[in-house]
N, C-alpha and C positions, 0 to 999 in steps of 0.2 A: 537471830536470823541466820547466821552463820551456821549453827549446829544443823538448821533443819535444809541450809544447801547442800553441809556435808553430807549428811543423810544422802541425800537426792544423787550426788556424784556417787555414792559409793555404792548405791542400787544401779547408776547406770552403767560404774564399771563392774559389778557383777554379772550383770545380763551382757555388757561383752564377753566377759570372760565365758558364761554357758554358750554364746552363740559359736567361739570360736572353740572350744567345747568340741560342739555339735558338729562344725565344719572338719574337724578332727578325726571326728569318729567316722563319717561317711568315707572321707579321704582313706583311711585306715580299712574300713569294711571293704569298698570298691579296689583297692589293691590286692585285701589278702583274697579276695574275689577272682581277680584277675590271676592273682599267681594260682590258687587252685585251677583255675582253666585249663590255663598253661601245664599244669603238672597232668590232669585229667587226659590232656592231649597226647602227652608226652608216653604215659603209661599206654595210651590207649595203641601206640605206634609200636612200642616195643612190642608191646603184645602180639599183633600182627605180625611182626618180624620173627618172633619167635617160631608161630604159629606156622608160617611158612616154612621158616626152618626146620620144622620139624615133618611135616607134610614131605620136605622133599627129604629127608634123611630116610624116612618111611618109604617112601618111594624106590627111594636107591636099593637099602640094605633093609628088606621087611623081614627077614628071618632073627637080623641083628636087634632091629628095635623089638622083633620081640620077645627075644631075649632079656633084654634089659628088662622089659616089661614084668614081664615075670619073675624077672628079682628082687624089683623094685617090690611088688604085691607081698610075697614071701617076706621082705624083710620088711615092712609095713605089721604085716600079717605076725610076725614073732614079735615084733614091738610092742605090739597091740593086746597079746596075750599075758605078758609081761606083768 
């Protein structure tokens, strides 16, 4: 009788063990969830910031930026042939 309790305990502490498991995994998913957001967010601002950034460099100095411009292509353009 004792063998087939044991049994019965050691099934019931296996099914804790998957449910906390389980509790594990979603806890894990819903963070690395949460922290991509946050990064998503994060990317999403720099972006913007840059973007203005650059609008108003353009604005200022448009002969300058396009300068760069064009050197930037050029040496794209030799890399590229390479």
């Amino acid at each position: 009788m004792t063998k087939h309790t044991n049994n019965i305990d050691l099934y019931d502490d296996v099914e804790k063990i998957k449910q906390a498991l389980r509790e594990a995994t979603y806890d894990v998913k819903g963070k690395a969830a949460e922290i991509l957001s946050d990064s998503v967010e994060g990317v999403k601002e720099q972006t913007s910031e840059v973007k203005d950034s650059l609008e108003k460099f353009t604005a200022k100095k448009p002969f300058k930026a396009l300068g760069i411009s064009l050197l930037v292509g050029v040496a794209i353009g030799y890399l590229l042939r390479k």
